[in-house]
N, C-alpha and C positions, 0 to 999 in steps of 0.2 A: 459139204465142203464150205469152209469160210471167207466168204465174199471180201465181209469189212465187217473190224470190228470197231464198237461204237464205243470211244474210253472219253472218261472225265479229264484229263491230265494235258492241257495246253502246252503246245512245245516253247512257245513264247510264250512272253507275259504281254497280256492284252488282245490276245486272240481267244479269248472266250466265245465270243459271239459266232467264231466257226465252228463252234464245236455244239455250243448248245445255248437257249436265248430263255432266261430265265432261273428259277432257283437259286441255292445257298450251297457254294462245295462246300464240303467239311472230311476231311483226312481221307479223301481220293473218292470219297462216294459227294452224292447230290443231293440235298434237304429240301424238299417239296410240301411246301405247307399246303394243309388243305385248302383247297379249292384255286390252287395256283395251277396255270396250265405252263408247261415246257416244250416248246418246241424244238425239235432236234434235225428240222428240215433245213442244214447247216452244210457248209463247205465239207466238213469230216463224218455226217451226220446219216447224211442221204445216199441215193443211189441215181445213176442216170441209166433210167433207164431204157432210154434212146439208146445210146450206145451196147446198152447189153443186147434189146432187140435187133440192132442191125447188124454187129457185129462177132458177137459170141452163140454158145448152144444154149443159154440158161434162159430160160421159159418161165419158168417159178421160181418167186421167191420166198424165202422163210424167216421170218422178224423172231427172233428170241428176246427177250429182256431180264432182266432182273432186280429186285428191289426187296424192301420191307414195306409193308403198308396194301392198302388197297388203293387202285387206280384205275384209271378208265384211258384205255389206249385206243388214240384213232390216226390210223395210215389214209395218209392222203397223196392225190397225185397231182402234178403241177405242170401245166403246157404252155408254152410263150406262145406269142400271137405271133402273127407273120407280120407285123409292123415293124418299122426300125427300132433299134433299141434308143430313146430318150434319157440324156447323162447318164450311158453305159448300166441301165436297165430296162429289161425286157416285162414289156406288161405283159401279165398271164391270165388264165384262167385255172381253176382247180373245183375239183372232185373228192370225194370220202371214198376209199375202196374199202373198207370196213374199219368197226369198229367194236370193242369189248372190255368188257371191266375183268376184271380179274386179285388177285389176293398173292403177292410171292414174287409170280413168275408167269410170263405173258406170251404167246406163243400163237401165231398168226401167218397165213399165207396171203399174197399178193403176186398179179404175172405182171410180166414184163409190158404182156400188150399190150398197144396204146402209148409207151412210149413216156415222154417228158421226165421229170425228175419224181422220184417216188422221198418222203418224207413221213414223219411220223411226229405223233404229238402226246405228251402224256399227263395229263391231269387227277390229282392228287384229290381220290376221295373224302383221306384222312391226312395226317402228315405220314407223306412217304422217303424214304431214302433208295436211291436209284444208285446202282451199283454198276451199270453199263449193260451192254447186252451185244449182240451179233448180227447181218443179215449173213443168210446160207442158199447154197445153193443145193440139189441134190449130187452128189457124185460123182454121177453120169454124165455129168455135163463138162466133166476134163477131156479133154482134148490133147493136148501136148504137155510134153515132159520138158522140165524151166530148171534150168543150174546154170544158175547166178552168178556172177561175178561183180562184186562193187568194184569200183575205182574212186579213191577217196584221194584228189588231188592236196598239197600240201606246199607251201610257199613257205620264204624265210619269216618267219613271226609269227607264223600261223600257230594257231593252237588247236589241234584237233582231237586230244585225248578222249574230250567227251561223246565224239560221234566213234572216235573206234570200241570205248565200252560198250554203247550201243550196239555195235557192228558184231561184236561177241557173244551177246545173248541173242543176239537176231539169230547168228549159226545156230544156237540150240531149238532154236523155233523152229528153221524155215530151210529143209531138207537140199541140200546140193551148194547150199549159200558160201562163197568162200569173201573177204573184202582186203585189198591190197591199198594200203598207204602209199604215193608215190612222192618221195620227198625229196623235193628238188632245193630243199636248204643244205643236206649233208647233216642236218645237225639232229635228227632224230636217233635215238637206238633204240634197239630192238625189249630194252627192259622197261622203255616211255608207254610202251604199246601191251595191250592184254595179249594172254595165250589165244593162237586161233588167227589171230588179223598177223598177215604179212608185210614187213616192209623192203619196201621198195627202192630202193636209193636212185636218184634222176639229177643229170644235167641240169640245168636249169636252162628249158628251153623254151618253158610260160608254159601255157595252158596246154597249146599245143603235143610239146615232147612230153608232159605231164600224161595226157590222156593217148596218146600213143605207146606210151610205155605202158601203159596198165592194157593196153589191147593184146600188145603181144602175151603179156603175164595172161591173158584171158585167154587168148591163142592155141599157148604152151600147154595150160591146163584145161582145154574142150569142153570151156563153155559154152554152153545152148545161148545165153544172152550175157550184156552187159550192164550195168548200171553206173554212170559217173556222175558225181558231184563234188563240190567242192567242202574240203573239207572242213570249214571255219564255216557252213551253211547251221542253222537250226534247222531241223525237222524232224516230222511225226515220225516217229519208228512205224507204226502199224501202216505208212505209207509205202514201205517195201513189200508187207504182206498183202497188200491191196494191188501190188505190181503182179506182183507174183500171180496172184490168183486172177487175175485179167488177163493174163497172157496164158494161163492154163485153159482157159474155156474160150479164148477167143476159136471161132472157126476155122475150117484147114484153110479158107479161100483166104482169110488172113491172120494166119498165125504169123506172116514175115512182117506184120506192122512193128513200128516204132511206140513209143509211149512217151508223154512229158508230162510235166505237173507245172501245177503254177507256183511262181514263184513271188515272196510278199517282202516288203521292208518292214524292217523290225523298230521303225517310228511309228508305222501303220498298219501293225500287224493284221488286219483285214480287207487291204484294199491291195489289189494284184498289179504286180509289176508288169509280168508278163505270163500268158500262158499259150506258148509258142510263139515261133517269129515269122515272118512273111519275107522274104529274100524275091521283089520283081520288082529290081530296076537295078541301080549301086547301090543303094542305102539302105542296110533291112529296116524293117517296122517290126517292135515290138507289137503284139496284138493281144488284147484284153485289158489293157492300161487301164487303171484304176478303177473297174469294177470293184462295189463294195461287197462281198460275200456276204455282209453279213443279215443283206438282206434277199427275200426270193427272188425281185427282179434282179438285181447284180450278180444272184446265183445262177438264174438262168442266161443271162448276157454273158458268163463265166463259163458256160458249160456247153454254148452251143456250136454246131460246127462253124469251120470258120476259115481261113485262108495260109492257116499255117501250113508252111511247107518245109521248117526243117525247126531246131530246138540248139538254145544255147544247153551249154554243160553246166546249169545248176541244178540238173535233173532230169536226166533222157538215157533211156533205155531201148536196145535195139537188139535183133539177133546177130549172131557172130556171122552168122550165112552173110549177112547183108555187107558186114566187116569185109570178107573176103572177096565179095564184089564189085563192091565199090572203089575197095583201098583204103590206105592211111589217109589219113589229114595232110596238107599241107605244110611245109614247114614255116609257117606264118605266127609264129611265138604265139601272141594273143589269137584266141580261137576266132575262125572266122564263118559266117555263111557258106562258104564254099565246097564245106564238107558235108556239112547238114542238109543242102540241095540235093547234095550227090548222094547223103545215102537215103535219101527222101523218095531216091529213085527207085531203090531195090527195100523198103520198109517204109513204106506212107507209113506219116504222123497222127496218131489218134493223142487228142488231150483231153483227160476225164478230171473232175472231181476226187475229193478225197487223198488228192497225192501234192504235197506242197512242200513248199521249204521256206527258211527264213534267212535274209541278208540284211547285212549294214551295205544302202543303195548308197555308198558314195562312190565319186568318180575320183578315179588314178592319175594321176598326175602324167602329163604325153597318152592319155587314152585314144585322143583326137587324130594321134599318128598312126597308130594302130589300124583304128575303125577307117579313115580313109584309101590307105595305104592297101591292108588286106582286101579292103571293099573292091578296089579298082584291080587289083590281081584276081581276085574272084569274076568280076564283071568279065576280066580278059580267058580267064581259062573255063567259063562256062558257056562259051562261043560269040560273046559281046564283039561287034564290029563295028559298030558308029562310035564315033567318040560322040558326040550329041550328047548321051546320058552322064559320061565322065565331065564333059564342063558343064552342067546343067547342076551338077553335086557341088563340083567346086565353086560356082554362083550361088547358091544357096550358101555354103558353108561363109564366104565373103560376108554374105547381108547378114548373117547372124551373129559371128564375133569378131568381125571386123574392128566395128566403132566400139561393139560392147565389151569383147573380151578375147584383145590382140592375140594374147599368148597361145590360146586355142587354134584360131587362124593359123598360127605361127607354124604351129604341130600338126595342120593340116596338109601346108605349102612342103615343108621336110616329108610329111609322107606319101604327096606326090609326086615330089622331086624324085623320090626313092621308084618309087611305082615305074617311073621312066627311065630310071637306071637301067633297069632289061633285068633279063633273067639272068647274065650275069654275074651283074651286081649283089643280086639277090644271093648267087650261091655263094659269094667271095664276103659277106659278112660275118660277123662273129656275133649272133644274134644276143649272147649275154652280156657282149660289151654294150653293143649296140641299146641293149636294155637302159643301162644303166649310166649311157649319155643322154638319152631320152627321159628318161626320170631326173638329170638336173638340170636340164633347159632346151628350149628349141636351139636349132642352130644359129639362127638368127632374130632379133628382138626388134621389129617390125611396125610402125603405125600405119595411121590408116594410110596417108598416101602410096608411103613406100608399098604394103600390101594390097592396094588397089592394083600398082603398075606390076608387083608381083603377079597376080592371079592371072594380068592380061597376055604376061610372059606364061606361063604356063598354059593357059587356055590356046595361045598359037602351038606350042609344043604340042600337045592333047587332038590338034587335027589333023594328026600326023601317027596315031596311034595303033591304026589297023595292023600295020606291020607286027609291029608291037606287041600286041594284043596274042596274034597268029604265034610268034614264040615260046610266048606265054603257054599259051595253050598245047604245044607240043611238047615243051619241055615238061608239061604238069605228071606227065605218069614215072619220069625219073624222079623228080622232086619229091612226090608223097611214094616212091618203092620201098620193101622192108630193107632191101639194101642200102639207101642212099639214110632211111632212118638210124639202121643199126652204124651205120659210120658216126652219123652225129650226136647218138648216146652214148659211141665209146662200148658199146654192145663186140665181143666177136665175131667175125659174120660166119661163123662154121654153126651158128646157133640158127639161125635162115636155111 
């Protein structure tokens, strides 16, 4: 069975160094002059095989390659120390698990045990051309049956044509795979899109009714799991294949895990934005921030376990079991922590190597109303009782764009304001109007003084939040019901 396969072909430009560190592409293969060595112990390259040891059946592994030329291939293994990681690198040690020369084509066993990241290296006898190659697994080692469902969210101006071509040669690869376009512009048809990919037509209810809508399509059609991302993302195709087959060999004790991948900006196509998030307190933390992949310690600082407890949607995969235990999302437009907790509960977060995406990291204009707003309904409906932590956020948010960057502040105070409107308020909104007052300015245009006395008006409201908090929290299972969903996509509800 095929684990990961090992391709020449960068989803980005400039992310070479995740894929492989050394050589000469030329027309999808790799030019290795003699006596040049190529390292492939890379973000797309390697295998962790920590996570296979503790997690899955597979025991042994099997390196394939391919090329012209003669070459001497040596697999190595890589263990980070128990030190703290120094600027988001982990110092290691490493070991040769063997080594051999070979003529063609190279073919090699290595096990799991022991742990750390397994990589390989390959030096060029003569001048060789490398053509990619595979790690595998034996067979035997499947464990659960995986039918897929993408969710490939889709905004006004999005362009997604080039991840649904993809999405359609993936079906012919990768057995049970179906992927749904959710286009919350109106303005897609079904002849923009290849044969195989479905579209989706959606409210526009953000991120939220976007990937809510694609769960029930996943629902309707009895998918074993899901996959969402955003469709205007770059990424590896062979990163679905590497989902796929980690959730096939994971163990019965966790097959109900979740899966995320890291996700990179495509200014710095090697250094990670996030790979997973941490949701304890109001404010999530991104976690793995700016590790550089492209080298072993930022790989293994990249790859080790770590405190994440739920996955933004630029790439997280869950079973649908977990879907129906948990519930829908919230109807919080912009996606928030508060689902990714929840279903963190019924499908803990594994985040492996090998599976990534590529974004333009810029910020949205009113993001700041969103993130605080969501933040403090999440805080209230995941049993939060002190206000302590809610003015503790809103002092922090003060010292930071207060003096430097009013506007932000601005968009923090409006989605506190809102936060305290009640549950109410919340349902009597028209959240795509509400959008797109928020996109042309706060309510109000604020300096430092006025927004000082603001914060301290809010901070007295805020100690008075228990109540508050407690309706929040009871109303949360009508809010994310399929019923109260299917009303606000305009859905039938005889389809429930």
């Amino acid at each position: 069975m095929e684990l990961s396969r090992i391709t020449l072909y960068p989803a980005t430009q400039g992310a070479e160094t995740a894929y492989y560190k050394g050589g000469n592409p030329d027309g999808g293969a790799l030019i290795i002059a003699e006596g040049e060595t190529v390292d492939f112990t890379t973000f797309f390259g390697a295998l962790n095989a920590q996570l296979l040891l503790e997690k899955t059946t597979v025991r042994l592994l099997t390196l394939r390659l391919f090329f012209d030329g003669k070459a001497k291939v040596t697999i190595s293994r890589y263990l980070p120390s128990e030190k703290p990681a120094k600027q988001r690198e982990k110092e290691f040690i490493s070991y040769d698990l063997c080594s051999g020369e070979a003529s063609g084509e190279y073919r090699a066993e290595a096990e799991v045990y022991g742990g750390g990241i397994i990589g390989f290296r390959i030096t060029a006898l003569e001048t060789v051309t490398f053509y990619g190659g595979v790690w595998e697994c034996d067979d035997s080692c499947i464990r659960n049956s995986v039918n897929l469902g993408v969710i490939l969210t889709a905004g006004s101006g999005d362009d997604i044509e080039q991840s649904a071509v993809l999405f359609a040669r993936l079906k012919n690869e990768i057995s049970g795979l179906d992927a749904y376009v959710i286009d919350r512009s109106s303005l897609l048809t079904d002849k923009a899109l290849p044969d195989g990919i479905k579209l989706v037509p959606c409210r526009d209810l953000g991120d939220c009714g976007a990937l809510t809508r694609g769960l029930i399509e996943c629902l309707a059609d009895r998918k074993s799991h899901f996959l969402v991302m955003r469709g205007t993302s770059s990424f590896d195709s062979n990163s679905i294949g590497r989902i796929v087959a980690l959730l096939s060999v994971l163990c019965p004790e966790y097959a109900n895990c979740a899966i995320t991948g890291a996700s990179f900006d495509t200014s710095a196509p090697v250094s990670v934005c996030s790979n997973g998030e941490c949701y304890d307190g109001v404010i999530p933390r991104r976690l793995k921030k700016g590790a550089d992949v492209s080298t072993i310690g930022g790989l293994l600082y990249a790859s080790e376990k770590g405190e994440a407890n739920y996955s933004d949607i630029d790439f997280y995969t869950a079973p649908m079991s977990a879907v129906k235990s948990a519930g829908l999302p919230l109807p919080l437009f912009n996606y928030s922590a508060e689902w990714g907790r929840r279903m963190n509960e019924y499908a803990p977060l594994l985040t492996t190597i090998g599976v990534g995406v590529w974004k333009a990291n810029r910020e949205e204009k009113g993001s700041q109303y969103y993130l605080y707003r969501n933040a403090f309904i999440s805080y209230a409906v995941g049993g939060g009782k002190s206000s302590r932590p809610l003015r503790k956020a809103l002092k922090k948010a003060h010292r930071k764009w207060a003096l430097t960057d009013s506007e932000k502040f601005d968009y923090v105070v409006d989605g506190v304001e809102d936060y305290l409107g009640g549950v109410d308020y919340l349902m009597a909104l028209s959240a795509e109007k509400l959008h797109k007052e928020i996109f042309a300015s706060p309510r109000k245009n604020r300096k430092y003084f006025s927004a000082t006395f603001k914060r301290w008006g809010l901070r007295f409201r805020l100690r008075k939040a228990k109540k508050l908090n407690k309706k929040y929290r009871l109303a949360s299972p009508e809010l994310a019901s399929m019923k109260n969903w299917f009303i606000r996509l305009g859905l039938p509800l005889e389809e429930t």
